[in-house]
N, CA, C and O atoms as CSV, one atom per row, in Angstrom:
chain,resi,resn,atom,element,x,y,z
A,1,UNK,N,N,29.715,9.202,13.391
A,1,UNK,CA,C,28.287,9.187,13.156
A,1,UNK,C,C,27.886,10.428,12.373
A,1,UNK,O,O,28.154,11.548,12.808
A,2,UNK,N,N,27.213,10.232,11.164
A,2,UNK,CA,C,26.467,11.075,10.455
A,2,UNK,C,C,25.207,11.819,11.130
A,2,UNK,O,O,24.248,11.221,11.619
A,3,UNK,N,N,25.347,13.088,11.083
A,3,UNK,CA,C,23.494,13.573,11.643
A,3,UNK,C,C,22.565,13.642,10.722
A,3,UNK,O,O,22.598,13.869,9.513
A,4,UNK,N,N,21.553,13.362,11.630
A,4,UNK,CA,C,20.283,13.142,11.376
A,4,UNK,C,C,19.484,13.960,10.272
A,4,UNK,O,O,19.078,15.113,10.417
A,5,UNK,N,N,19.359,13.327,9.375
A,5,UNK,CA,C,19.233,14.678,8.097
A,5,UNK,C,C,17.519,15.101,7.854
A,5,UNK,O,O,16.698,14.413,8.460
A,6,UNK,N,N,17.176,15.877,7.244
A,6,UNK,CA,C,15.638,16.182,7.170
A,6,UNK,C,C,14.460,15.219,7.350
A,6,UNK,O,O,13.721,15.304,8.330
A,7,UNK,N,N,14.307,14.351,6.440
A,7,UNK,CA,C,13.473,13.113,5.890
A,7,UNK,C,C,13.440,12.247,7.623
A,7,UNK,O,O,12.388,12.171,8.259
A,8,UNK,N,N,14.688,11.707,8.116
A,8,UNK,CA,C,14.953,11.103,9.393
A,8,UNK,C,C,14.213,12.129,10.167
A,8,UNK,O,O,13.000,11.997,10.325
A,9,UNK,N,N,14.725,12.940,10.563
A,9,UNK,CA,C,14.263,13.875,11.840
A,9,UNK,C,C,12.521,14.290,11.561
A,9,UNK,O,O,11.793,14.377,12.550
A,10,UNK,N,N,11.988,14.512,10.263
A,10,UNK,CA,C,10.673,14.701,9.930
A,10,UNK,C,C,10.112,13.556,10.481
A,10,UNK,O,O,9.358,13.694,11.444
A,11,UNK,N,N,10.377,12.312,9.985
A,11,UNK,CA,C,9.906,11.488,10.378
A,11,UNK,C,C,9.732,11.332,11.870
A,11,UNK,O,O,8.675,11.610,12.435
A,12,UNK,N,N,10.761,10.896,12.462
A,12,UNK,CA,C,10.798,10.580,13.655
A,12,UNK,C,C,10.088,11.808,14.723
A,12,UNK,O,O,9.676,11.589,15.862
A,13,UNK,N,N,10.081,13.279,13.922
A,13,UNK,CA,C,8.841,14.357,14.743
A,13,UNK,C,C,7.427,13.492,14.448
A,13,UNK,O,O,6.624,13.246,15.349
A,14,UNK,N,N,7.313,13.230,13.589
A,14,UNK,CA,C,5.867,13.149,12.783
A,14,UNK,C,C,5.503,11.857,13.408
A,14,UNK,O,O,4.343,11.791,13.815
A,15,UNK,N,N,6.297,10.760,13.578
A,15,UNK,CA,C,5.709,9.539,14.776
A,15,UNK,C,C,5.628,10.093,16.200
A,15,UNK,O,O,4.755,9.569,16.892
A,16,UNK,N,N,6.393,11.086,16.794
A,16,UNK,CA,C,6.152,11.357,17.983
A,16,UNK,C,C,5.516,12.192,18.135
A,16,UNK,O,O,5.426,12.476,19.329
A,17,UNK,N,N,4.885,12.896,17.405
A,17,UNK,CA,C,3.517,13.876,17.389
A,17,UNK,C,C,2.255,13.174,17.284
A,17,UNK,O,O,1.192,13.517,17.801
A,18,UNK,N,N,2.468,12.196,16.591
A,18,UNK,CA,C,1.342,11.246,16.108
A,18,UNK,C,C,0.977,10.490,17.513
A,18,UNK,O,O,-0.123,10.323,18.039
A,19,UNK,N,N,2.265,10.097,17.930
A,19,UNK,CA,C,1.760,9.251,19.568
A,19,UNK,C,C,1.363,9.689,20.852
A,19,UNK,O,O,0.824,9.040,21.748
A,20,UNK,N,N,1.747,11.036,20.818
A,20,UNK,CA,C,1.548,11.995,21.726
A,20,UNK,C,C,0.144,12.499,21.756
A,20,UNK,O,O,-0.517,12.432,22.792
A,21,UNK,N,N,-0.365,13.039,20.570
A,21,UNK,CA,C,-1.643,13.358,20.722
A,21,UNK,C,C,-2.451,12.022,20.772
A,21,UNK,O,O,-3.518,12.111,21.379
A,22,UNK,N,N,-2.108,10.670,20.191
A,22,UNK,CA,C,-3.090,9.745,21.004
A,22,UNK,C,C,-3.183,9.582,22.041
A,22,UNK,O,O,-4.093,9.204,22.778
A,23,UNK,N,N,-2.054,9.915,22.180
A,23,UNK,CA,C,-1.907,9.762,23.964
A,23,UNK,C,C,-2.638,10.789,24.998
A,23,UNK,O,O,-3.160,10.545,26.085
A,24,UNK,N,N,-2.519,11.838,24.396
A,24,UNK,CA,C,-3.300,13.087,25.064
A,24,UNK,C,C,-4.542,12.810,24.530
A,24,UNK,O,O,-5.142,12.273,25.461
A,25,UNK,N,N,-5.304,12.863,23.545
A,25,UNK,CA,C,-6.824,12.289,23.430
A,25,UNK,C,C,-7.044,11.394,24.092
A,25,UNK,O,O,-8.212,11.065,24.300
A,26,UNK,N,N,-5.908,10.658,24.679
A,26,UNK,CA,C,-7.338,9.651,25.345
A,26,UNK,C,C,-7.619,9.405,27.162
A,26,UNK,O,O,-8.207,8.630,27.916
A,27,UNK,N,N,-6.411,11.137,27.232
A,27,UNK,CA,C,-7.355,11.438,28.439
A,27,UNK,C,C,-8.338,12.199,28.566
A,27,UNK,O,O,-8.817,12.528,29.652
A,28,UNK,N,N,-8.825,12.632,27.228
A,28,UNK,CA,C,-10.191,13.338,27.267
A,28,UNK,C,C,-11.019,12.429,26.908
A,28,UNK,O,O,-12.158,12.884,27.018
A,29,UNK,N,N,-11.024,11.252,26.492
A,29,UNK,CA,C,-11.529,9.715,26.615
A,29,UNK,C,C,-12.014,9.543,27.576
A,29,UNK,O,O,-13.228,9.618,27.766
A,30,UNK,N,N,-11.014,9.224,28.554
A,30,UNK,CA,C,-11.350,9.094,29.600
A,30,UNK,C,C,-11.864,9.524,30.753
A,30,UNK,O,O,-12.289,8.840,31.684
A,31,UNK,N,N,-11.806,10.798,30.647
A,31,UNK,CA,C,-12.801,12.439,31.054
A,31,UNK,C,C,-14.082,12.079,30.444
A,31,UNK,O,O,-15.014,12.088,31.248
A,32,UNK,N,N,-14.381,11.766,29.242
A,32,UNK,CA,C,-15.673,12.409,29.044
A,32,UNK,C,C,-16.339,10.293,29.520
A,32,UNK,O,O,-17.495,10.432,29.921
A,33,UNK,N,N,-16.006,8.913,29.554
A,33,UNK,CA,C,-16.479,8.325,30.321
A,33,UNK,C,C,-16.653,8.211,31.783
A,33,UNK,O,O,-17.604,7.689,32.366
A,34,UNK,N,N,-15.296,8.936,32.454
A,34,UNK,CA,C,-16.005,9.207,33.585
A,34,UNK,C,C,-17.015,10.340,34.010
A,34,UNK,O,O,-17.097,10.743,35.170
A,35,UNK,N,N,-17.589,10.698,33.221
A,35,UNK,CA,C,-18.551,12.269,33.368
A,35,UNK,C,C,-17.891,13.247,33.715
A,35,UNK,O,O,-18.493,13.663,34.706
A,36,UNK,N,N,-16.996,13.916,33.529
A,36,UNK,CA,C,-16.601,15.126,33.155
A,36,UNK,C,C,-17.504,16.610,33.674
A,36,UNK,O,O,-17.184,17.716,33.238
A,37,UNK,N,N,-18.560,16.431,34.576
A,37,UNK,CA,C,-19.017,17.703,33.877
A,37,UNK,C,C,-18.939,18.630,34.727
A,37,UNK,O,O,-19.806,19.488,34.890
A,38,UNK,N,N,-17.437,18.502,35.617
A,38,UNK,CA,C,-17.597,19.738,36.474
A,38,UNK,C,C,-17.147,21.012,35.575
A,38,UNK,O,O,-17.902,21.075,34.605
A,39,UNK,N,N,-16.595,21.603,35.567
A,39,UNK,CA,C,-16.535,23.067,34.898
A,39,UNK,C,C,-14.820,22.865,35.097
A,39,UNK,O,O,-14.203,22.783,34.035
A,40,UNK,N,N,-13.993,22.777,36.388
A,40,UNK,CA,C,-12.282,23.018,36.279
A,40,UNK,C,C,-11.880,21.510,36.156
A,40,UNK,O,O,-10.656,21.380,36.143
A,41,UNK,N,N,-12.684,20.148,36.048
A,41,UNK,CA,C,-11.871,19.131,35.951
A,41,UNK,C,C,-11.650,18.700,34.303
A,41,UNK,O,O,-10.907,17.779,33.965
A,42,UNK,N,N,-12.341,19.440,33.463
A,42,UNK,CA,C,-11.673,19.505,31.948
A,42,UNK,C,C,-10.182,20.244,32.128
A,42,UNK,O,O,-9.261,19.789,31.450
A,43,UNK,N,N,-9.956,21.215,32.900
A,43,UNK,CA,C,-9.230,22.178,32.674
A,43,UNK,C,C,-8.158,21.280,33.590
A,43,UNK,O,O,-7.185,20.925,32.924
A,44,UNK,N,N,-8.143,20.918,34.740
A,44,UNK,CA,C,-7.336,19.822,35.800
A,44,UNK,C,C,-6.639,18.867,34.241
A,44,UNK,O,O,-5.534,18.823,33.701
A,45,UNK,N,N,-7.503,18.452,34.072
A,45,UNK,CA,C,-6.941,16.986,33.171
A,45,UNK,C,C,-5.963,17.785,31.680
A,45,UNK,O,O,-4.837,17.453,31.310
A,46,UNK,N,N,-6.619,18.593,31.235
A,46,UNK,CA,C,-5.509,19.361,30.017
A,46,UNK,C,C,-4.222,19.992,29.958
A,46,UNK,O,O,-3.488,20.248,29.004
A,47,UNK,N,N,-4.092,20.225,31.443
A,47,UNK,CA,C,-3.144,20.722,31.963
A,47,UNK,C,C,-2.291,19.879,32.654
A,47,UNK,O,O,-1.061,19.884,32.715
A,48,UNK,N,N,-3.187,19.091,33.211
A,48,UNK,CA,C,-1.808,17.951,34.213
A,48,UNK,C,C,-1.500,16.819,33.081
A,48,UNK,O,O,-0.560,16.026,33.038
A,49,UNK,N,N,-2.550,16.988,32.211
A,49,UNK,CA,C,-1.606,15.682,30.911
A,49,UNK,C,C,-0.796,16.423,30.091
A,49,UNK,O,O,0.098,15.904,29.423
A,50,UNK,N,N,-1.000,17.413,30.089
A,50,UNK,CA,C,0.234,18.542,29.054
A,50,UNK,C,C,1.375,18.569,30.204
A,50,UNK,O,O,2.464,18.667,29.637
A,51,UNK,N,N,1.499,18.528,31.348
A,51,UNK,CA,C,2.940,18.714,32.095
A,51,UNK,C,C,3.367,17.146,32.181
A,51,UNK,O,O,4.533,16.766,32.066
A,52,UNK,N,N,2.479,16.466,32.356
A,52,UNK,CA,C,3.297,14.885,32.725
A,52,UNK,C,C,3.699,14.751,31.546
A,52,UNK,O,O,4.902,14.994,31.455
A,53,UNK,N,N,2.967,14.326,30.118
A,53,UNK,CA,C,3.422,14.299,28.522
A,53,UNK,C,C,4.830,15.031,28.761
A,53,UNK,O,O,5.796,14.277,28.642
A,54,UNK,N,N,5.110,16.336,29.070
A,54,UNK,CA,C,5.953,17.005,28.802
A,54,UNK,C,C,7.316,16.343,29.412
A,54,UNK,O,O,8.488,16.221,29.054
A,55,UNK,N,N,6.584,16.017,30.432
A,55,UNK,CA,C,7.794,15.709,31.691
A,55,UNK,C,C,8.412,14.272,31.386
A,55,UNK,O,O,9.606,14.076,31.617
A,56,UNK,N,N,7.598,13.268,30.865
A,56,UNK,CA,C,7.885,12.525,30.532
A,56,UNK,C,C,8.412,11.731,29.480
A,56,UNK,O,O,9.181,10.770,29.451
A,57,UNK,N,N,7.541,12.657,28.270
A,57,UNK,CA,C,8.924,12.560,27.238
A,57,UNK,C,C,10.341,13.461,27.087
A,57,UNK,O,O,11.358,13.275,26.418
A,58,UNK,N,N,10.005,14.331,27.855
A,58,UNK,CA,C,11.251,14.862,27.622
A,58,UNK,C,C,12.365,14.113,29.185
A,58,UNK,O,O,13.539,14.473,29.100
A,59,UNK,N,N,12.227,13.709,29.739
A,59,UNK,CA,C,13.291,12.384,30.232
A,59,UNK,C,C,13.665,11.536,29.198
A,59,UNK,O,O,14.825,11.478,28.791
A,60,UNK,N,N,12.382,10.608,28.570
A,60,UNK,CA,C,12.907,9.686,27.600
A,60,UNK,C,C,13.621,10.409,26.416
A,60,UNK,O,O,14.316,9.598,25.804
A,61,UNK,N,N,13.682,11.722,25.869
A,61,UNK,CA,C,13.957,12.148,24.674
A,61,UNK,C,C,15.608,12.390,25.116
A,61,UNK,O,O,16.577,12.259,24.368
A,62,UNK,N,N,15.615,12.761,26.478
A,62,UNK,CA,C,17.243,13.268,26.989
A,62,UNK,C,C,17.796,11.942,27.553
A,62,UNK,O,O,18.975,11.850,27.895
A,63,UNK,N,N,17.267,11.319,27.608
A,63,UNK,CA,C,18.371,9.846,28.430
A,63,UNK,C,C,18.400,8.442,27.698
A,63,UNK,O,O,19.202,7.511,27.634
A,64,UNK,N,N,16.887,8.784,27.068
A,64,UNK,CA,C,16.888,7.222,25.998
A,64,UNK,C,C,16.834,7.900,24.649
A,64,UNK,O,O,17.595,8.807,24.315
A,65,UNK,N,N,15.802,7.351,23.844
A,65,UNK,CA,C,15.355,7.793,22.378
A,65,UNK,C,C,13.879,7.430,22.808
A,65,UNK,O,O,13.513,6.572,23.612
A,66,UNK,N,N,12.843,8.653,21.770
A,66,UNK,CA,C,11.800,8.759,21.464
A,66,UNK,C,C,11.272,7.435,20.836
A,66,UNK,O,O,12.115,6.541,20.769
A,67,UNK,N,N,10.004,7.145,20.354
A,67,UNK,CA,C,9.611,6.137,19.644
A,67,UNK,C,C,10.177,6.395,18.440
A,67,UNK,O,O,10.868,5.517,17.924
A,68,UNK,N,N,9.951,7.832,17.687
A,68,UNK,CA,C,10.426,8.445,16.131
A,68,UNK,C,C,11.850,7.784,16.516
A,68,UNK,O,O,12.236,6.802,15.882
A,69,UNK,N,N,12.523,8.259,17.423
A,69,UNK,CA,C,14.097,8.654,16.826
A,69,UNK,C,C,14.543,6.971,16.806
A,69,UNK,O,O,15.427,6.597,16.036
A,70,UNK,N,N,13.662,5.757,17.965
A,70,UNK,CA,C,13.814,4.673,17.584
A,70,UNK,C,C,13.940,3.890,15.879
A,70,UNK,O,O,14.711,3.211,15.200
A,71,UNK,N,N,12.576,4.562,15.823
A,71,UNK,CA,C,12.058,4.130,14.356
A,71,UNK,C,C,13.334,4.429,13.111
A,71,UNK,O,O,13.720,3.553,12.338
A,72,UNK,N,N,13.779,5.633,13.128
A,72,UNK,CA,C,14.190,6.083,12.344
A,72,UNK,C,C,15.876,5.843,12.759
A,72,UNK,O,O,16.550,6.178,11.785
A,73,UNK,N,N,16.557,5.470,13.656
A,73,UNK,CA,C,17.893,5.363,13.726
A,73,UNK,C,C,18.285,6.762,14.475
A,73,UNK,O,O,19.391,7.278,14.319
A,74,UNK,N,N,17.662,7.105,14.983
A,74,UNK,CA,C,18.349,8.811,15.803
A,74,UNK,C,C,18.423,8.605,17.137
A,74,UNK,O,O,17.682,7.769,17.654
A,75,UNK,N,N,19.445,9.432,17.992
A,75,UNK,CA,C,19.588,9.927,19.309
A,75,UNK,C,C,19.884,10.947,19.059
A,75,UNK,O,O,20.236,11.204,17.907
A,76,UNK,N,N,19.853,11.925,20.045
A,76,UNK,CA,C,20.370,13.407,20.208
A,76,UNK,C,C,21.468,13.158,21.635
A,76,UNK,O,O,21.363,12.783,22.803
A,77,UNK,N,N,22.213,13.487,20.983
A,77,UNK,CA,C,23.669,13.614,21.911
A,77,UNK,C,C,24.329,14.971,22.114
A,77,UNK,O,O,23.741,15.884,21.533
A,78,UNK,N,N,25.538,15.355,22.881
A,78,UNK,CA,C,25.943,16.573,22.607
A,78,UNK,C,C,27.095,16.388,21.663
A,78,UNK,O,O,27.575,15.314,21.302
A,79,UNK,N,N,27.454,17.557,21.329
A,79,UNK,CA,C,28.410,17.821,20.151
A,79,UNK,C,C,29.943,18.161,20.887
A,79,UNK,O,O,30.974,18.395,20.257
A,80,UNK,N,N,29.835,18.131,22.091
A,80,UNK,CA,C,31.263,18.153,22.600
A,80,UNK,C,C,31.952,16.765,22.978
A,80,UNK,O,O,33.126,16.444,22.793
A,81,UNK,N,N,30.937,16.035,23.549
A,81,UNK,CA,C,31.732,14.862,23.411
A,81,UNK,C,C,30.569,13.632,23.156
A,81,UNK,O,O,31.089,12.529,23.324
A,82,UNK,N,N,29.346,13.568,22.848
A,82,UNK,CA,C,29.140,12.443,22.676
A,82,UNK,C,C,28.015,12.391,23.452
A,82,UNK,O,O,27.071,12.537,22.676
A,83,UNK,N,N,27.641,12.269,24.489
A,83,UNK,CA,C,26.766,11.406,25.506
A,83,UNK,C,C,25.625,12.434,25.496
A,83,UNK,O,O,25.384,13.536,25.004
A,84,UNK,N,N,25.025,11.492,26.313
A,84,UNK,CA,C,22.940,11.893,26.092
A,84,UNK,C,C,23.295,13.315,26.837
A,84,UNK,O,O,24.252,13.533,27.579
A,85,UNK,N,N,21.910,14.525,26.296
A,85,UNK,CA,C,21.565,15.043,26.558
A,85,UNK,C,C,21.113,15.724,28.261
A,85,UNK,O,O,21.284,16.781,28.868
A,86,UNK,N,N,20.577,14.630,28.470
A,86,UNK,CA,C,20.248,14.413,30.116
A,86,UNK,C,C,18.882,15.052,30.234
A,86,UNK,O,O,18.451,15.918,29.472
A,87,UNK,N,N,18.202,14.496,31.348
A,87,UNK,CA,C,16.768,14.675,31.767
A,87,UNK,C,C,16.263,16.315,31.797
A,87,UNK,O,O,15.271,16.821,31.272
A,88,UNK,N,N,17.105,16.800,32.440
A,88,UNK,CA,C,16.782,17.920,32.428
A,88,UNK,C,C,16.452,18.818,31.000
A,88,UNK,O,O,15.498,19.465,30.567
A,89,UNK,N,N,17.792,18.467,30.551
A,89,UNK,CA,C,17.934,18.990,29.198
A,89,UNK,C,C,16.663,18.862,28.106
A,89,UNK,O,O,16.126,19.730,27.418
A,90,UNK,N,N,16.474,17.818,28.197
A,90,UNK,CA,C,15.534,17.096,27.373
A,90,UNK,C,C,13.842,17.663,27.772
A,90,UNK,O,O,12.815,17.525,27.107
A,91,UNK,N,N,14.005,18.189,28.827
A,91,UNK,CA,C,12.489,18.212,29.375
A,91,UNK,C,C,12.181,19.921,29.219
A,91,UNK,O,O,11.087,20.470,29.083
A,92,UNK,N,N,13.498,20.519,29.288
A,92,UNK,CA,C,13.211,22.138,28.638
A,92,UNK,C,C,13.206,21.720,27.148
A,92,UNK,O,O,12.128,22.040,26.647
A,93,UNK,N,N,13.722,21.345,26.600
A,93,UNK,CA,C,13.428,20.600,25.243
A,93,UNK,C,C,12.017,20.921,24.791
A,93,UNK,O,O,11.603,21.893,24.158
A,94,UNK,N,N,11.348,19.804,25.299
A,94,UNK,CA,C,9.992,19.334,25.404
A,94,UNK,C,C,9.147,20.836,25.381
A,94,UNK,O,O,8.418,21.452,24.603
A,95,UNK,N,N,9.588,20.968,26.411
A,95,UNK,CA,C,8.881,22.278,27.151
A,95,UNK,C,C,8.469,23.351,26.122
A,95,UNK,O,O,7.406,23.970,26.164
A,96,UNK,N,N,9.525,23.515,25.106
A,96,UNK,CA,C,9.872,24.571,24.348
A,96,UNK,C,C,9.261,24.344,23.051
A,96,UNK,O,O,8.745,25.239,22.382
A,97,UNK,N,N,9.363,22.599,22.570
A,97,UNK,CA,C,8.591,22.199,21.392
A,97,UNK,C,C,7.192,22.370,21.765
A,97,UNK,O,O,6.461,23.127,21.126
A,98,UNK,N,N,6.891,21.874,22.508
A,98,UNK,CA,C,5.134,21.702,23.312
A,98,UNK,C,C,4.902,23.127,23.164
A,98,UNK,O,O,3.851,23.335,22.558
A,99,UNK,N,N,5.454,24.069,23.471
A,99,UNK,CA,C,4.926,25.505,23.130
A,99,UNK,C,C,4.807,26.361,21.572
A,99,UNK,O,O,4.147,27.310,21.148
A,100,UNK,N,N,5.905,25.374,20.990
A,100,UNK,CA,C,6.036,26.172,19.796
A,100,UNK,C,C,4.771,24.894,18.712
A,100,UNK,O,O,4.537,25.107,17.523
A,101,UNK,N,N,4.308,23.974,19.308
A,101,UNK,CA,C,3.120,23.406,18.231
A,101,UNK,C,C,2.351,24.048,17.518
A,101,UNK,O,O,1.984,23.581,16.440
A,102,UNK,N,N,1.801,25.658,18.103
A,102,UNK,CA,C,0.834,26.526,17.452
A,102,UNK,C,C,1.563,26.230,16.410
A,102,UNK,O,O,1.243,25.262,15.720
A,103,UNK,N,N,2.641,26.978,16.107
A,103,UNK,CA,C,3.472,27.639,15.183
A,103,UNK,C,C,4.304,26.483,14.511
A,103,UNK,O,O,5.521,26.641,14.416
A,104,UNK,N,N,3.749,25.387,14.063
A,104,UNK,CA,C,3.816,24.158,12.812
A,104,UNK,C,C,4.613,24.663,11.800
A,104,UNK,O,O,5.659,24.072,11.532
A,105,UNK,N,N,4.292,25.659,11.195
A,105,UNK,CA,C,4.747,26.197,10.279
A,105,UNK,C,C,6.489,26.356,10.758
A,105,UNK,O,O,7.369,25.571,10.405
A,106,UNK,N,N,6.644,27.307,11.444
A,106,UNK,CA,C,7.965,27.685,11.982
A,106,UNK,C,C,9.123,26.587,12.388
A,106,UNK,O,O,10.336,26.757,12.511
A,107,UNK,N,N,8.190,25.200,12.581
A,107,UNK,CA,C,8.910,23.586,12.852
A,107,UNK,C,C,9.514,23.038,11.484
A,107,UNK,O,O,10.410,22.242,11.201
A,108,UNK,N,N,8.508,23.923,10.672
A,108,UNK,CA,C,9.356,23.201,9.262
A,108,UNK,C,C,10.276,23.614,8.675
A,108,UNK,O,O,11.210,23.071,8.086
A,109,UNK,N,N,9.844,25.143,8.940
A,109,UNK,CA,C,10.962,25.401,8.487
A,109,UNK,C,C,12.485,25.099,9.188
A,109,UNK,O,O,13.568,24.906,8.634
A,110,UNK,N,N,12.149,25.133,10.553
A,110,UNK,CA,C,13.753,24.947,11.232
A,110,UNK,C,C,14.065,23.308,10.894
A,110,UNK,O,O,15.096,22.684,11.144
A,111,UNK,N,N,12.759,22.803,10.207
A,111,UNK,CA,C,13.533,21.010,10.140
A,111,UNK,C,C,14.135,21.178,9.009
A,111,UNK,O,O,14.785,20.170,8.731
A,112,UNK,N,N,14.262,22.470,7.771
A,112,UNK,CA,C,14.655,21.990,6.769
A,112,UNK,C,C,16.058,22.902,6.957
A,112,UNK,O,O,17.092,22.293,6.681
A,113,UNK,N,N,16.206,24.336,7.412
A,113,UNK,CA,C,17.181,24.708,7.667
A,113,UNK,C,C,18.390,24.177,8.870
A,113,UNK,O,O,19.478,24.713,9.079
A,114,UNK,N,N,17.725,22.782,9.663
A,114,UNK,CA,C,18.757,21.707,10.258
A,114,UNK,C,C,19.316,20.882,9.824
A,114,UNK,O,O,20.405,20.448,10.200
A,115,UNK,N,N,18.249,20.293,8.402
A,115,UNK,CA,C,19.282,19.401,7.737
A,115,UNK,C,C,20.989,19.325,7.415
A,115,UNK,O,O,21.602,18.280,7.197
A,116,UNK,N,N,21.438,20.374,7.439
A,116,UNK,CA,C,22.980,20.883,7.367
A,116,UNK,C,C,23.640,21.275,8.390
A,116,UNK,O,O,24.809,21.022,8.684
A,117,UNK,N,N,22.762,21.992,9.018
A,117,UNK,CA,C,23.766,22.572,10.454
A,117,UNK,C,C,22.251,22.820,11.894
A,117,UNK,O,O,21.046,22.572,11.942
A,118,UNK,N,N,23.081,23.306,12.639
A,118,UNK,CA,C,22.257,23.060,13.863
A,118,UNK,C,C,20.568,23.884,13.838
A,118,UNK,O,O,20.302,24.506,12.810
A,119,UNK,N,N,20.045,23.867,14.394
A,119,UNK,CA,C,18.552,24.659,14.076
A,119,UNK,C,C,19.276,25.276,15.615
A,119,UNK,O,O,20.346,25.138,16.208
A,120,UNK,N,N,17.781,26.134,15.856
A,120,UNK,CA,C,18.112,27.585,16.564
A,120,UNK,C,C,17.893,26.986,17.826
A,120,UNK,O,O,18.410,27.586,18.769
A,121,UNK,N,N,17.239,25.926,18.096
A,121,UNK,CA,C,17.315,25.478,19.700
A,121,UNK,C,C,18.127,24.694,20.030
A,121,UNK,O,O,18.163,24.385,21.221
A,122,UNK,N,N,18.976,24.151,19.185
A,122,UNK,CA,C,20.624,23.065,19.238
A,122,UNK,C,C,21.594,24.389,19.580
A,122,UNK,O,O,22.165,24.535,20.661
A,123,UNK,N,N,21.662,25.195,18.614
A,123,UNK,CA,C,22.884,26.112,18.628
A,123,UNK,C,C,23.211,26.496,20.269
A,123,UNK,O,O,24.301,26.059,20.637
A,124,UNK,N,N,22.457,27.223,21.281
A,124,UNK,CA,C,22.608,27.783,22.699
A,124,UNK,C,C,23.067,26.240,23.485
A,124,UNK,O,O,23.743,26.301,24.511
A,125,UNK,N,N,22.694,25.038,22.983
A,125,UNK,CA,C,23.084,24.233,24.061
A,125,UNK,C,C,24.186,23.176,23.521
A,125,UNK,O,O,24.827,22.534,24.352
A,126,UNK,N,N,24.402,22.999,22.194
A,126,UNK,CA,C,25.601,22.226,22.058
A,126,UNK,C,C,25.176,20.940,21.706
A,126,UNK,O,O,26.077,20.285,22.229
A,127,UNK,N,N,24.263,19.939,21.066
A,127,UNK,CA,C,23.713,19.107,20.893
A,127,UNK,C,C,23.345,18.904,19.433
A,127,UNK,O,O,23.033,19.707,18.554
A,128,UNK,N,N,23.461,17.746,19.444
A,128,UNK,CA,C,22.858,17.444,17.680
A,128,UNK,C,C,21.961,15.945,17.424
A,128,UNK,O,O,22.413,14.975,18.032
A,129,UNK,N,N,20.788,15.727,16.606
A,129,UNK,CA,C,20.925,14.535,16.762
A,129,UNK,C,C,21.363,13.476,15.313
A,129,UNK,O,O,20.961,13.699,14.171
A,130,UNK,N,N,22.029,12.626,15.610
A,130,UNK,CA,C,22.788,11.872,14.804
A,130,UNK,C,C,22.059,10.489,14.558
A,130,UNK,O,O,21.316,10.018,15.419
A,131,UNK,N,N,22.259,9.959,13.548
A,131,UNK,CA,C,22.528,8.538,12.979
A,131,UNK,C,C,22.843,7.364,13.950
A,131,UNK,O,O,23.789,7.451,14.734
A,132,UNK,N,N,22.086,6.323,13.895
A,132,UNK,CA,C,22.886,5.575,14.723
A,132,UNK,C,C,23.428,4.313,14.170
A,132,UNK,O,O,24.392,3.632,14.520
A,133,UNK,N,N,22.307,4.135,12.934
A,133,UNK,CA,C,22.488,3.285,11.775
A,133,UNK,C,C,22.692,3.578,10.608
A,133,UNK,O,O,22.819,2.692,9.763
């Protein structure tokens, strides 16, 4: 299997960023129809949908494939022998992208300096993601 080269992996970020924040808007949807107006239940809901989001794609990102990496032909496997990532793995993953969103800029660049070899959060754990088609 060939890895996952720039254009693929852009993509498949750029659908799962895209679904994620619909997904997170529309529990402030749903905050502001149920009246919203205590003062900590904005803050309750931004926070417990930023850890479940987190928690939950990063299971599906370590044990299945994302919607992107569907779309586009990708899994992330490890580089020692093959097999998924695992839940855990996947959810410090998450954890670590979800923090680094400010910093957009710094995503591109590591998507273009991965196209060839590992980016800086593959290298410490041994993982790559590859081609499946």
């Amino acid at each position: 299997m060939g890895r996952g080269g720039f254009w693929f992996r852009a993509g498949a970020y750029a659908v799962d960023l895209a679904a994620g924040l619909l997904l997170w808007s529309g529990a402030f949807v749903l905050l502001a129809v149920a009246g919203g107006e205590e003062d900590a239940l904005p803050l309750i809901v931004l926070v417990g949908s930023f850890v479940i989001a987190v928690v939950v794609y990063g299971v599906i990102y370590g044990t299945r494939r994302t919607l992107g990496q569907l779309l586009f032909g990708l899994r992330t496997v490890r580089t020692i022998d093959g097999r998924r990532v695992g839940a855990w793995r996947g959810i410090w993953r998450m954890l670590g992208g979800a923090l680094l969103v400010p910093g957009v800029p710094l995503l591109v660049i590591g998507l273009i300096l991965s196209a060839s070899s590992y980016t800086v959060i593959d290298r410490p754990v041994r993982f790559a993601v590859v081609r499946t088609r």
